[in-house]
Z-matrix of the N, CA and C atoms (Angstrom, degrees):
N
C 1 1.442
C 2 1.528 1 108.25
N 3 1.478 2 116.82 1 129.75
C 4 1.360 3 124.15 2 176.54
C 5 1.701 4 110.76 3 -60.63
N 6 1.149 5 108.60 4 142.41
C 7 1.586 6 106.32 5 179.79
C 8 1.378 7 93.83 6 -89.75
N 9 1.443 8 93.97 7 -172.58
C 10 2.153 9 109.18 8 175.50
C 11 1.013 10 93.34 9 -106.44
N 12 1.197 11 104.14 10 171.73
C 13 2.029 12 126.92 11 177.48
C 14 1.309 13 106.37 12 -54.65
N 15 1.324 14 111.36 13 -47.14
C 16 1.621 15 116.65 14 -162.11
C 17 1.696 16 99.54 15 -57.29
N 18 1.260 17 118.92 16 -50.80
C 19 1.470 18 142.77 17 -160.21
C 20 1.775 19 89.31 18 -80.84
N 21 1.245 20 141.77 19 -43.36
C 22 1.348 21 125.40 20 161.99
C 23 1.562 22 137.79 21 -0.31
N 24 1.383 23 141.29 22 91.42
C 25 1.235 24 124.93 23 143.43
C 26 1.243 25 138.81 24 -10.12
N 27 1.469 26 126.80 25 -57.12
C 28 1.024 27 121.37 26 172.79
C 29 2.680 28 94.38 27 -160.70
N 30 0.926 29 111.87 28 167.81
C 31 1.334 30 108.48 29 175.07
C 32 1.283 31 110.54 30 -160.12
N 33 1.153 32 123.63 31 135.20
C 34 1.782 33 130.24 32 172.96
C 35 1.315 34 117.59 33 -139.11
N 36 1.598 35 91.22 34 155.71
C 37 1.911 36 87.45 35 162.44
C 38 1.685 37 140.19 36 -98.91
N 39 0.827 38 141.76 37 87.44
C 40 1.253 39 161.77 38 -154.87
C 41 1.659 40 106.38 39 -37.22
N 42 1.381 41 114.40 40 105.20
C 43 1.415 42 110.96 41 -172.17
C 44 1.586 43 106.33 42 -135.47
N 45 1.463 44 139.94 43 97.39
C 46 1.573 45 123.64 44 -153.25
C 47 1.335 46 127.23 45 68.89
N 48 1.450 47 109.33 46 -118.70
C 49 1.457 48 112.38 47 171.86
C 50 1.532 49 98.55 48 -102.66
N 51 1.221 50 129.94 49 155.99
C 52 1.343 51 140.12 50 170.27
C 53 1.127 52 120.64 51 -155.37
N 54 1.916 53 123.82 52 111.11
C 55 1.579 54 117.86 53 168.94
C 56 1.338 55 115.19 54 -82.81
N 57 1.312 56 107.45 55 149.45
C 58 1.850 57 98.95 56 169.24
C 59 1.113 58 88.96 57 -124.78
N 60 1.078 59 136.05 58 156.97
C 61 2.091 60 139.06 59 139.91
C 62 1.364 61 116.18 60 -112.74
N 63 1.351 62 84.10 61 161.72
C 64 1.707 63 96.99 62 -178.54
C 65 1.136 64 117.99 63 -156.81
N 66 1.646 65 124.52 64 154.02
C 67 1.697 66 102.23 65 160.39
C 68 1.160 67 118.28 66 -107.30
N 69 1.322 68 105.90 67 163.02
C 70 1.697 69 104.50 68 -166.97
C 71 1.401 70 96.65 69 -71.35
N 72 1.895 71 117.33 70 157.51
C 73 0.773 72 134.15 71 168.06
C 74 1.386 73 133.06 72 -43.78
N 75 1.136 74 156.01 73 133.01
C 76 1.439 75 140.26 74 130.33
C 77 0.847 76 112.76 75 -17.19
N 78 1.846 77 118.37 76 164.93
C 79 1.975 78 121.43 77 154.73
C 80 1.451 79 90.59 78 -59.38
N 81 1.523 80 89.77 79 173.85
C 82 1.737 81 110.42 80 172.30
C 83 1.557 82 100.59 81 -106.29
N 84 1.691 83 109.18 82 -21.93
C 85 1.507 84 107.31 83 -148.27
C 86 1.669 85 103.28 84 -162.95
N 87 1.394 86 114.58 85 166.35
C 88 1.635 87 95.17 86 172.27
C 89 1.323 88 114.14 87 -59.42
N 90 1.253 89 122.48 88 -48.71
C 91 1.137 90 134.44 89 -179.37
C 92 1.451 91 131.75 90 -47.16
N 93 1.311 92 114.94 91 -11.10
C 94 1.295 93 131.38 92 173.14
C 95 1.323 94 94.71 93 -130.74
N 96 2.020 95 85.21 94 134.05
C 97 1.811 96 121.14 95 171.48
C 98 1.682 97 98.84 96 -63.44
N 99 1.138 98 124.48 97 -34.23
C 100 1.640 99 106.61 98 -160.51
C 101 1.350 100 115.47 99 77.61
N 102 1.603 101 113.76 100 171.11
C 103 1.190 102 112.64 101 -179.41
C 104 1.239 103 135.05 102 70.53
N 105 1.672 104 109.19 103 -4.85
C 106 1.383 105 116.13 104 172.69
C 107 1.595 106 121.93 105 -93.42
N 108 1.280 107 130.23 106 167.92
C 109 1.353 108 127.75 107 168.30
C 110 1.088 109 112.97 108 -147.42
N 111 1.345 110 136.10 109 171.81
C 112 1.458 111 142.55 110 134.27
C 113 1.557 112 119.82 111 -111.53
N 114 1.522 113 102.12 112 157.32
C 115 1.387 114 107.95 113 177.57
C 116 1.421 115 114.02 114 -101.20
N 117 1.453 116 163.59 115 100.95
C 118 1.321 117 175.66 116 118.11
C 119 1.773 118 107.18 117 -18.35
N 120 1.638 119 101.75 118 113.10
C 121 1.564 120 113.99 119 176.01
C 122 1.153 121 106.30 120 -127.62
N 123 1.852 122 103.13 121 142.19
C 124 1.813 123 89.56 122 169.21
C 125 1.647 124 63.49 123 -169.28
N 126 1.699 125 105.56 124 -179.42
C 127 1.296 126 121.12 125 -179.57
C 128 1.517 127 123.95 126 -107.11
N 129 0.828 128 126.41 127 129.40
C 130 1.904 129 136.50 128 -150.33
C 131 1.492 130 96.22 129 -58.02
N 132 1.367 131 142.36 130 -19.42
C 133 1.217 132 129.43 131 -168.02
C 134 1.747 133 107.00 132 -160.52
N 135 1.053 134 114.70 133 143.57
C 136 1.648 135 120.26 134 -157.24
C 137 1.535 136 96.30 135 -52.89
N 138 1.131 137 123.83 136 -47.09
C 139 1.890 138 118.15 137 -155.48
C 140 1.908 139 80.46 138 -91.03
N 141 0.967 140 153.14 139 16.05
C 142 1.447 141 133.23 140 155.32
C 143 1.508 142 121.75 141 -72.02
N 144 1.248 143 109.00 142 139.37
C 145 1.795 144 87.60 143 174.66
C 146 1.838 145 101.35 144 -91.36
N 147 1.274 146 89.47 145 152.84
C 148 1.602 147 105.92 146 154.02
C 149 1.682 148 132.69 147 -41.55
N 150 1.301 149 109.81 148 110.67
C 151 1.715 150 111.17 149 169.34
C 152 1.220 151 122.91 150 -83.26
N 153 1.709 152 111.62 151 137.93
C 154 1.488 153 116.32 152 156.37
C 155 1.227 154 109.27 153 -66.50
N 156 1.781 155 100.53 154 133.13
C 157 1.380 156 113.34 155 175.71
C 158 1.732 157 113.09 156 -105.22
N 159 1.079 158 130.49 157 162.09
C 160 1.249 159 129.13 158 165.45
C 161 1.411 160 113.13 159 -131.20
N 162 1.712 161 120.71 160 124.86
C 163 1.329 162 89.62 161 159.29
C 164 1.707 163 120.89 162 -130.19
N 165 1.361 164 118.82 163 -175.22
C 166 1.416 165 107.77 164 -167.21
C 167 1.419 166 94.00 165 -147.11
N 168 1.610 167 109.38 166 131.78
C 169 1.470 168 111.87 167 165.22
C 170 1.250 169 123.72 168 -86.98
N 171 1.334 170 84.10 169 133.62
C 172 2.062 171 82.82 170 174.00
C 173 1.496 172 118.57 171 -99.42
């Protein structure tokens, strides 16, 4: 399940090259390993097109 903004790690807007960082999460729960994320793309306004994203762990 996608989180909300508020609940976000970290969020940016993609303009050229762009780093973001973050640290991985904690668990939330026993039940969760932690440490996981996803990345979520789409374009800020209907007539924008969509960017390739890349990402790389450090």
């Amino acid at each position: 399940m996608a989180c909300t903004e508020r609940m976000a790690v970290t969020s940016g807007v993609i303009s050229g090259t762009t780093d973001l960082s973050m640290i991985c999460p904690p668990a939330r729960g026993a039940d969760e390993a932690g440490g996981q994320f996803s990345v979520f793309t789409g374009p800020a306004f209907p007539d924008d097109a969509s960017t390739k994203v890349t990402c790389t762990v450090r």
